[in-house]
N, C-alpha and C positions, 0 to 999 in steps of 0.2 A: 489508462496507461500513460503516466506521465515520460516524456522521453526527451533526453537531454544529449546530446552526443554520441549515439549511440549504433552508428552505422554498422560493426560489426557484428552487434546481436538481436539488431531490432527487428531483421528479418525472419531470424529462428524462433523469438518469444513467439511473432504475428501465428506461425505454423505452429506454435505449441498449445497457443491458446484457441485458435480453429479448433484444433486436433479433439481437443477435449468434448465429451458427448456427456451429457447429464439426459437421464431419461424424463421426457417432458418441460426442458427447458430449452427455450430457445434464447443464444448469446445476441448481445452486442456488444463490438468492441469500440470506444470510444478514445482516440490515441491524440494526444496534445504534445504536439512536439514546442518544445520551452527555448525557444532558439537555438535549434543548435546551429554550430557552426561549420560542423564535418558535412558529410554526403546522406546524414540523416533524411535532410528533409527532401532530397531528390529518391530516396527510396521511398519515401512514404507517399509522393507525389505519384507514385505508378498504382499505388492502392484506393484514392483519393475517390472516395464515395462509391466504393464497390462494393459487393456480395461474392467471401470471397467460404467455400462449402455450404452455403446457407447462415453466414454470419456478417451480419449487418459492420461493413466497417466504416465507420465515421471519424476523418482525420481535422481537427485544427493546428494553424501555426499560429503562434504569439511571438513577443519578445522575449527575450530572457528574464525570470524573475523567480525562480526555483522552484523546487516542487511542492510548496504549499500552493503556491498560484497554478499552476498546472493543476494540481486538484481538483482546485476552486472552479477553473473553468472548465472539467470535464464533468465537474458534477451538475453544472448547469445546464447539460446535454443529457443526463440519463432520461432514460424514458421507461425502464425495468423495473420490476420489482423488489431484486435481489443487484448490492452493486459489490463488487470485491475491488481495489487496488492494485494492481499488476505493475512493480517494476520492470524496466525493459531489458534489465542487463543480467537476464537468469540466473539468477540468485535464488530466486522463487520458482517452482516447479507448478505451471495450474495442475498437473495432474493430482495436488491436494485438495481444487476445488471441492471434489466426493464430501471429503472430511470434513473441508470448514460449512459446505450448507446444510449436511445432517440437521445440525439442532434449529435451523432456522425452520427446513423444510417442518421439520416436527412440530414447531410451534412453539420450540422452548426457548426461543434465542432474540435479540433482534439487533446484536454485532456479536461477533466470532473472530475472537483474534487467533493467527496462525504463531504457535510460541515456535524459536527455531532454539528452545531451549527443555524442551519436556516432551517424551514421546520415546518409540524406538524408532525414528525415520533416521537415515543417513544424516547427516552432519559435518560438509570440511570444517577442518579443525585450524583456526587462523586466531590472532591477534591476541592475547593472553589479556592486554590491557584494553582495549573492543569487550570485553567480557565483563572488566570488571564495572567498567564505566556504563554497560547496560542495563547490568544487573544492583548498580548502585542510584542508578536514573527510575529503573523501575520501584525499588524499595523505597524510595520519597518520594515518586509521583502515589504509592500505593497508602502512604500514609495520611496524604491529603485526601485519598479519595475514599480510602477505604475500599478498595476493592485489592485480592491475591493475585496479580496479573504475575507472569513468570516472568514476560516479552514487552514490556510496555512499549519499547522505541522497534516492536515489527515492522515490516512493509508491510505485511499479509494480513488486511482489516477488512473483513466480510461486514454487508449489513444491510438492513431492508431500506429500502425507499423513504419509507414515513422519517428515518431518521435521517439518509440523504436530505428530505428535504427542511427536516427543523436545523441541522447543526449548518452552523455558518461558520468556516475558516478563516481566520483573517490572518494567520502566520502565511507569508509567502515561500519559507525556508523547510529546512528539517525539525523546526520548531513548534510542524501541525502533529505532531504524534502527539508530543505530552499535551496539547490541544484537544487534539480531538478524546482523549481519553480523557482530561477532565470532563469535559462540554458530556458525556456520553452519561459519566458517574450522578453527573448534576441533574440531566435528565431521567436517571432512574432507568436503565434501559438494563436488558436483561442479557448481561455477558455473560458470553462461552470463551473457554482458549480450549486448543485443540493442537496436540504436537506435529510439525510437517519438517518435511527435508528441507535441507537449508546448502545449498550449492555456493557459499562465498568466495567474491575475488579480492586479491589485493590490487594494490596502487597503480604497480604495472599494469593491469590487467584492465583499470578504470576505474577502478573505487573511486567513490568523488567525497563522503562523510571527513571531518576530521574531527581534531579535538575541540577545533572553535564553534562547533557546532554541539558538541556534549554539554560545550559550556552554556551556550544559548539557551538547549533544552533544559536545563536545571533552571534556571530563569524563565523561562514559561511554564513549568511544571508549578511556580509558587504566584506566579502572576496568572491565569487562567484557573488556579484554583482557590485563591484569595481576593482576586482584582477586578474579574472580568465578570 
């Protein structure tokens, strides 16, 4: 759980993602606070290497350096078999966990992307150009890879261990999506997408994405697929 500023809702994700029960899995939640600057990091100091219903929480602080780095340094703490991405600012509902481990538990999977664009799940309905910019990032990161992703720039990226531990990030930004879905395709790994609710906020609310970051990721989408 990468987490940046996030004091008003870092508390409610920690209880949503406890909350969640999968039969026969046992969670840990790994939480990297990325500098923030608010009252983040003195909430997450109160949780700092507890067991909080039977869920191992493991907090670090870093500097600032965005959530590709945040990533990078929570994936060098997994110890599971099974890792998903959890932004802090619920957007993402884990009550989709069910959904996105299906194909893994089965054996058919080994990443599962959550589309917040294919499915009957709930859906706010926000940004008209957010839309079109996702769905024009997906359509060229799908051309270089050849894979029909719906969501290519989701937060919601399930996947086992073995590939936790071959893919190396080196984007610090919001630049690790179209990343990590090249690095995945090259690997030959065997993707699922699976449709989940999608709870978006706008700007007031904390959105932090803009358009200088669409641009970025179009530029890693040809560079990590050509270059890297």
């Amino acid at each position: 759980m990468p987490v940046f500023n996030e004091e008003t809702f870092v508390g409610e994700i920690i209880k949503r993602v406890v909350a969640v029960k999968i039969s026969g899995i046992k969670k840990e939640l790994i939480i990297v606070n990325d500098g923030s600057t608010d009252r983040t990091k003195k909430l997450l100091d109160k949780l700092a290497r507890k067991k909080v219903a039977g869920v191992d929480i493991k907090i670090f602080h870093k500097r600032n350096g965005g959530k590709g780095s945040a990533i990078r340094r929570g994936l060098a703490e997994v110890t599971g078999d099974i890792v998903i991405i959890q932004d802090a600012d619920l957007e993402y509902d884990p009550n989709d966990y069910h959904l996105m481990i299906k194909p893994i538990l089965d054996g058919e999977a080994d990443v599962v992307y959550g589309s917040r664009f294919m499915g009957d799940r709930p859906h706010r309905v926000l940004f008209f150009w957010h839309m079109v910019a996702n769905n024009c990032l997906t359509l060229i990161s799908n051309i270089f890879t050849n894979l029909n992703l719906t969501d290519m720039e989701t937060g919601y990226k399930m996947f086992t261990a073995e590939v936790a531990k071959k893919i190396k990030i080196r984007e610090s930004s919001f630049g690790m999506e179209p990343e990590f879905t090249a690095k995945i395709a090259k690997m030959k790994c065997r993707v699922y997408e699976v449709g989940i609710s999608y709870h978006g906020r706008n700007y007031e609310q904390g959105k932090k994405i803009t358009w200088k970051d669409g641009v970025w990721a179009l530029w890693c989408v040809v560079r990590y697929n050509l270059f890297d």
